[in-house]
C-alpha positions in Angstrom: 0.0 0.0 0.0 0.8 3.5 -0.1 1.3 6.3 2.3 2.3 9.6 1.6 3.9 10.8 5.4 4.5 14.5 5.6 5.9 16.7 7.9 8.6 14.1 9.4 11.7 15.5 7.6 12.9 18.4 7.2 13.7 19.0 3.7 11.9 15.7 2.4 8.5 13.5 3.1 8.7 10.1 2.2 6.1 7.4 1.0 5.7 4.0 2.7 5.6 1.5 -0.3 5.4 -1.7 1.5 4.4 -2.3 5.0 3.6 -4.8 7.4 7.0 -7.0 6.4 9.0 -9.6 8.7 12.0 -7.8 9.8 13.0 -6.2 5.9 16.3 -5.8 5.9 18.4 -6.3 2.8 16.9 -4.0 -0.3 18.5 -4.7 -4.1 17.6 -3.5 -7.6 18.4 -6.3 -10.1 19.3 -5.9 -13.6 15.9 -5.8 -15.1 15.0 -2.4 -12.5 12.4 -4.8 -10.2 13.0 -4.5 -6.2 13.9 -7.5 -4.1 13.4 -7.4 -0.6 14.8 -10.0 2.3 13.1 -10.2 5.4 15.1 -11.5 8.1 11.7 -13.3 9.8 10.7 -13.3 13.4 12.5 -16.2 14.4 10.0 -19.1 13.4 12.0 -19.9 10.2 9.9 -17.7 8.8 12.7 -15.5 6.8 12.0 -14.6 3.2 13.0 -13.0 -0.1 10.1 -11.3 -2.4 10.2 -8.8 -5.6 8.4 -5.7 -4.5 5.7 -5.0 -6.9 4.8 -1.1 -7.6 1.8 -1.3 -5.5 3.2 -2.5 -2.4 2.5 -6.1 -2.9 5.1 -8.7 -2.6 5.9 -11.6 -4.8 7.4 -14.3 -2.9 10.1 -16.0 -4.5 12.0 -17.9 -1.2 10.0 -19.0 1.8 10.6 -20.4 5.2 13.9 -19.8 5.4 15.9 -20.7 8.6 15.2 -17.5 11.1 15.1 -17.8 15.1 15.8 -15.3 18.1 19.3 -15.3 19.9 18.9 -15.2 23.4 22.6 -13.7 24.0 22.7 -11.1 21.8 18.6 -10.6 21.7 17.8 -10.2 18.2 16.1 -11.9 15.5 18.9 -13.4 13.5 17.5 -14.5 9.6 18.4 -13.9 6.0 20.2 -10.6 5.3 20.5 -10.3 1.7 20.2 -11.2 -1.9 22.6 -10.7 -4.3 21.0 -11.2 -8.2 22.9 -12.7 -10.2 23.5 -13.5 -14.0 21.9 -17.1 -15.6 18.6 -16.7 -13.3 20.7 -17.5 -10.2 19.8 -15.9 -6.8 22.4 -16.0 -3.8 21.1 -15.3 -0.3 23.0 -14.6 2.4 22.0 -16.6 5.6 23.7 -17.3 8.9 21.7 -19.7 10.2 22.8 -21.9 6.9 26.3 -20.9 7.4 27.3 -18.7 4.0 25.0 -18.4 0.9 22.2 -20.4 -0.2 22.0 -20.4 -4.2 18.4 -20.6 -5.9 18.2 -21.3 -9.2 15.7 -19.4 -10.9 15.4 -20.5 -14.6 12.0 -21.1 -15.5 10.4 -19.7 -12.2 7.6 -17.0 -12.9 7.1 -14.4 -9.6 3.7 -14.7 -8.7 2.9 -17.6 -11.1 5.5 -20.3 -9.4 5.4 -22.1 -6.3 7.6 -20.0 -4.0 11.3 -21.5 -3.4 12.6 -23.4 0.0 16.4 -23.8 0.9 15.8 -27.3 -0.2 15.9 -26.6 -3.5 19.0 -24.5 -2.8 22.6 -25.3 -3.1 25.3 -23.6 -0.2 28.4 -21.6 -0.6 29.7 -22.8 2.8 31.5 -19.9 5.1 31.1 -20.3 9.0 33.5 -23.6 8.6 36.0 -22.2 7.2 35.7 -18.9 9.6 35.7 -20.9 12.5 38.8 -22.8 11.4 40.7 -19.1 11.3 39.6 -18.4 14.9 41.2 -18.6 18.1 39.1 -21.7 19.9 36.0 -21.1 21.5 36.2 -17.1 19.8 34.2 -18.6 16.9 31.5 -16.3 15.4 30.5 -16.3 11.6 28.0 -13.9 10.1 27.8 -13.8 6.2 26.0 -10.3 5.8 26.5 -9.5 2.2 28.4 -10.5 -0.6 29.4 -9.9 -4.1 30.5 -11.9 -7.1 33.4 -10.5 -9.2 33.2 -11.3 -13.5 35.2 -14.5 -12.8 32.8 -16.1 -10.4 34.3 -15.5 -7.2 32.6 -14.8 -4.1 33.7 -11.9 -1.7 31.4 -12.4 1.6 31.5 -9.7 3.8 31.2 -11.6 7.6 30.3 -9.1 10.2 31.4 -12.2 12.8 34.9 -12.6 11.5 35.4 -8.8 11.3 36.9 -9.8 7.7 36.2 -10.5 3.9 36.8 -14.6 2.6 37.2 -14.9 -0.9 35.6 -18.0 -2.3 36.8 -19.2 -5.6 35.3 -20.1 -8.6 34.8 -23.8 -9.2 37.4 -24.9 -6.9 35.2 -23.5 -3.6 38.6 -22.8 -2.0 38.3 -20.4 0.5 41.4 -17.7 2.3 41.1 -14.7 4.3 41.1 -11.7 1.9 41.5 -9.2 4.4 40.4 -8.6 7.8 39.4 -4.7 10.0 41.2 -3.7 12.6 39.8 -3.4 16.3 38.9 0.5 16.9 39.4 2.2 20.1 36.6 2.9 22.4 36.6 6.7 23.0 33.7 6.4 25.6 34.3 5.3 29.4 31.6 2.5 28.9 32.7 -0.9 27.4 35.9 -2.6 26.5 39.0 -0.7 25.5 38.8 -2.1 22.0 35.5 -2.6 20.1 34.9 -4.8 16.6 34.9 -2.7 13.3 32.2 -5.1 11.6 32.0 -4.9 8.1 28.4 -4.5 6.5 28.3 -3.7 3.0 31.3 -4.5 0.8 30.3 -3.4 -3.1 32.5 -3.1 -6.4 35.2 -0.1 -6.8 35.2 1.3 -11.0 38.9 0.8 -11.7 39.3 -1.9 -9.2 39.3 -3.2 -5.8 35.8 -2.9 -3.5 34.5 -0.2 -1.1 32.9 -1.4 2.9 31.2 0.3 4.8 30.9 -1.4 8.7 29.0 -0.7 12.2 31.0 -0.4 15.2 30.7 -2.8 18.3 28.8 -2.0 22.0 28.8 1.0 23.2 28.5 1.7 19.2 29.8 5.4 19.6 29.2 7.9 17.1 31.8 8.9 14.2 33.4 5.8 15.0 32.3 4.1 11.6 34.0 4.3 8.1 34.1 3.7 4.5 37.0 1.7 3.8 38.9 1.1 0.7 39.7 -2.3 -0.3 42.9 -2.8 -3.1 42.4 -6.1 -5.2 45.2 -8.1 -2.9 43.0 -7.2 0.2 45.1 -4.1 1.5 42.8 -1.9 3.5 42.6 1.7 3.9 39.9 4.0 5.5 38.6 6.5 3.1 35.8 7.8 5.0 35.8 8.5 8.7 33.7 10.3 11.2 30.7 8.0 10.3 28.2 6.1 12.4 26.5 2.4 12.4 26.7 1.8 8.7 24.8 -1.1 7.1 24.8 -0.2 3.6 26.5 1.3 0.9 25.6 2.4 -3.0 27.6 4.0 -5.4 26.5 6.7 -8.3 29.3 5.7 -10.5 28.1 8.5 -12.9 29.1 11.2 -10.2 31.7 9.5 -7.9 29.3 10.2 -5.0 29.1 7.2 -2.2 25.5 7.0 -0.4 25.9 5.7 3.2 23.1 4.4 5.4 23.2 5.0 9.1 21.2 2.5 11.0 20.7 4.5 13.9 22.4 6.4 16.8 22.9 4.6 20.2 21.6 6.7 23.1 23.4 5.2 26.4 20.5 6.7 29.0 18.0 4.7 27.4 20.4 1.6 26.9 19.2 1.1 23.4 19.0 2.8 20.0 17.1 6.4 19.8 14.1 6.6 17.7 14.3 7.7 14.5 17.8 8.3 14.3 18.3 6.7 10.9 20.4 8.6 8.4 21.5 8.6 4.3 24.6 10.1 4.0 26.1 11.4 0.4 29.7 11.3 0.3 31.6 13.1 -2.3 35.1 11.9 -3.9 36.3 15.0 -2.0 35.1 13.7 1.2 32.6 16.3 1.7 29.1 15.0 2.6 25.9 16.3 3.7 22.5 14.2 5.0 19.8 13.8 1.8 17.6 11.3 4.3 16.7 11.4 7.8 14.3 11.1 11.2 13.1 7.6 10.4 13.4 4.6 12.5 16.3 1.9 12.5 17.1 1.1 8.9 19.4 -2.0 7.7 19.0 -1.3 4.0 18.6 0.4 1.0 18.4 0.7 -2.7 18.8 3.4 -5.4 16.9 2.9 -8.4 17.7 3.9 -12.1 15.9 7.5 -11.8 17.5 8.3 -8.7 15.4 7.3 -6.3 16.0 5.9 -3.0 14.2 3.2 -0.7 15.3 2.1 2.7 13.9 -0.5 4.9 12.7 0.1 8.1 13.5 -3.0 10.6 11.0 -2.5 13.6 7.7 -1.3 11.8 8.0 -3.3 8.8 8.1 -1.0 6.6 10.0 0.3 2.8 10.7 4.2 2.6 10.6 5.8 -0.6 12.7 9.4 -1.3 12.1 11.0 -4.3 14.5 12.9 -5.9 17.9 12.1 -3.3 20.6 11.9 -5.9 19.8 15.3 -7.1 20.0 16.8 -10.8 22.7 16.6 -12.9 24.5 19.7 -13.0 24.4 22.5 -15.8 28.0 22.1 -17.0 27.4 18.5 -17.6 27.2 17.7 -21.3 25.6 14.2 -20.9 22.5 14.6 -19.0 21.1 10.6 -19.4 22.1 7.0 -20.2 20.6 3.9 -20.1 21.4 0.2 -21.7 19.4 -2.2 -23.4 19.2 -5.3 -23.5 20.2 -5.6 -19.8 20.8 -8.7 -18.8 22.5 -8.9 -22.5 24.4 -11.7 -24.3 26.2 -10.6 -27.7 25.6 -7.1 -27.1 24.6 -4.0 -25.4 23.1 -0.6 -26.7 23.9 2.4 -25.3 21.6 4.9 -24.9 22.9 8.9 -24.0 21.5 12.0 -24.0 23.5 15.2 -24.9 22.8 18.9 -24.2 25.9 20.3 -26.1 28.2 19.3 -28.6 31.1 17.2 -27.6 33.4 14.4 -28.3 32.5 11.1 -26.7 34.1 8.4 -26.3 32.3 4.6 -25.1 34.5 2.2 -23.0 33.8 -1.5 -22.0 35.5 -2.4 -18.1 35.3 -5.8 -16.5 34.2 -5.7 -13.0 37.2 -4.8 -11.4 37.4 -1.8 -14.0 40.2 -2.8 -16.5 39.7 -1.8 -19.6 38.3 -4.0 -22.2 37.2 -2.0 -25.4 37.3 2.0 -26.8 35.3 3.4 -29.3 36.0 6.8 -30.3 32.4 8.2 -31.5 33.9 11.4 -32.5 32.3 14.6 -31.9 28.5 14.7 -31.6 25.5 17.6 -31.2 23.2 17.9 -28.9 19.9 15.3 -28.6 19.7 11.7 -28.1 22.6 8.7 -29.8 23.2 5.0 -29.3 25.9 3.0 -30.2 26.8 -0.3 -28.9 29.1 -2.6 -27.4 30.3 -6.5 -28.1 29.8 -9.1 -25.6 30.0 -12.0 -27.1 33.6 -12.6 -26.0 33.9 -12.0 -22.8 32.3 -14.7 -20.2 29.0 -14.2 -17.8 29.4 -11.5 -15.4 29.2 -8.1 -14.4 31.3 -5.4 -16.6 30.8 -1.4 -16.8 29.4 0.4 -19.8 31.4 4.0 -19.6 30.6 6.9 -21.7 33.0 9.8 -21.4 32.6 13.7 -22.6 35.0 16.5 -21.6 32.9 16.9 -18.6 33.6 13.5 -17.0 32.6 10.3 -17.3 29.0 8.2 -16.4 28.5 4.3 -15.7 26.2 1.9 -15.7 26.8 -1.9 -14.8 26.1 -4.7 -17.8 25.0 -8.0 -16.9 26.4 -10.3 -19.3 24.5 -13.8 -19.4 
């Protein structure tokens, strides 16, 4: 259903798209622009991954996965995310299973076919192997999200090792890709050190990976970062001064990083403050400003195509909508719009771009990681809309970067290739 909600922020309203969810934590837009939401359940293996539809209702695709409620750290522990992913496959992140259940979806119709289990489900196993790289009885594995580079390889962000394991392709062999340092407590509460938990880790243009990560009890504020991630696993913090982060999106046409902060922790009420939820925009400059706020604790959120951005709300069940947060493209810009089709694509992709002045353009093809795979030089061209197009057919399934440059800049847009 919807709900327009007005008055709650104070440059923005928002719309409730969806209510009345499980727990909705992980939020992802997959190739084909359709919203996929995982509810982490309320402990009754009752977690769950549906496509949104426009009007609020939700198409279940995955049922009864394994959910239940931890008694020590007293919270509902279920599914996290989904990661779409080329040839109708569908990972889901779950810690009750121990890594990532994989769905295959070929042939399944949303809303026509009988809703998946995790029987039907193969599993990219990660808590063994984490626990094997622990001291003994220290054990703790929690596969939060993940991402698969062009090759096939897994990189699992697990917010229990405090680390990223790489998982190869077709061998399954597993290594520590990099782990986050403890970070000192600055309050007079709680240990000396606290965890730096990673949360979101999500693709670099030009290589390596960005994550983003919440900070361990007492959870102080501006302890958080975005961290930079080289392809050997060397890691850097490129963001400071953040709090609680559990997700991360990147406008590769503008460079600009949008943070989610779950919430604040307010030690006189011993738990987190209402409607301290936050979307931060972080420039390459490292300036940033707040484009969402004063809603309740958030785990996740999307950006879609247009620019629009949805966050879930845990507690009330609920999906956010914000029109309109990744702002307009500036004057000075020549290109003003892109878009690819097909997408999922096989032999090739069309480029679609919009100019407002003359310019020379050039179209580039990058693998996942951001090396360079093809140029074309289009030349000079006026004002008004062009395509062109890119081959596929040579490269393997995966994920790759369509890139058209002007003398402005550069924009980007990710290609599924099937």
């Amino acid at each position: 259903m919807f709900l327009l909600v007005t008055g709650l922020l104070s440059a923005q309203s928002f719309t409730v798209v969806a209510d009345s969810l499980r727990l909705p934590n992980g939020l992802e837009f997959d190739a084909q622009g359709r919203l996929w939401v995982t509810e982490s359940g309320y402990g009754f293996d009752d977690g769950a991954v549906s496509i949104v539809q426009p009007n609020g209702d939700l198409l279940p695709v995955v049922v009864n996965l394994a959910a239940f409620y931890d008694t020590t750290s007293q919270e509902n522990v279920g599914p996290w995310h989904t990661a779409a992913l080329p040839g109708n496959q569908l990972g889901v992140l779950s810690p009750v299973d121990g890594g990532i259940l994989l769905f295959d979806l070929g042939g399944f119709i949303p809303g026509v076919s009988q809703p998946l289990t995790a029987a039907s489900a193969t599993t990219v196993p990660i808590a063994d192997f984490v626990f094997q790289n622990q001291p003994p009885g220290m054990g703790d594995s929690n596969p939060y999200t993940a991402l698969q580079d062009a090759n096939g390889n897994w990189f699992v962000a697990d917010a229990g090792f405090n680390g990223i394991v790489k998982v190869e392709a077709g061998s399954g062999q597993r290594s520590v890709f990099c782990k986050f340092d403890p970070i000192a407590n600055p309050l007079p509460i709680g240990p000396p050190v606290i965890d730096a938990v990673p949360t979101r880790i999500i693709a670099k243009p030009g290589g390596g990976y960005y994550v983003c990560n919440l900070t361990g009890f007492p959870f102080p504020e501006g302890a958080a970062s975005v961290f930079e991630v080289s392809e050997n696993g060397t890691v850097s913090a490129l963001h400071t001064g953040l709090t609680m982060l559990t997700d991360l999106v990147l406008d590769a046409a503008t460079g600009n990083l949008y943070a989610l902060q779950i919430g604040t922790f307010d030690l006189s009420i011993f738990n987190f403050a209402p409607n301290s939820a936050k979307v931060w925009r972080i420039h390459p400059d490292g300036s940033k400003e707040i484009v969402a706020e004063n809603f309740d604790l958030a785990p996740g959120m999307a950006i879609d195509g247009q620019g629009i951005l949805y966050v879930s709300e845990l507690a009330s069940g609920r999906i956010l909508r914000f029109d309109g947060v990744t702002g307009a493209h500036s004057p000075a810009d020549e290109l003003i719009a892109l878009s690819l089709s097909p997408n999922p694509a096989n032999t090739f992709v069309r480029v679609h771009f919009t100019l407002d002045a003359e310019t020379p353009v050039t179209l580039r093809l990058l693998d996942a990681r951001g090396a360079l795979l093809q140029t074309r030089n289009l030349g000079r061209l006026g004002s008004g809309l062009h395509e062109s197009e890119l081959e596929l057919s040579q490269y393997p399934a995966g994920l790759y970067w369509a890139e058209v440059r002007t003398v402005s800049g550069t924009k980007t847009m990710q290609v599924v290739k099937y």
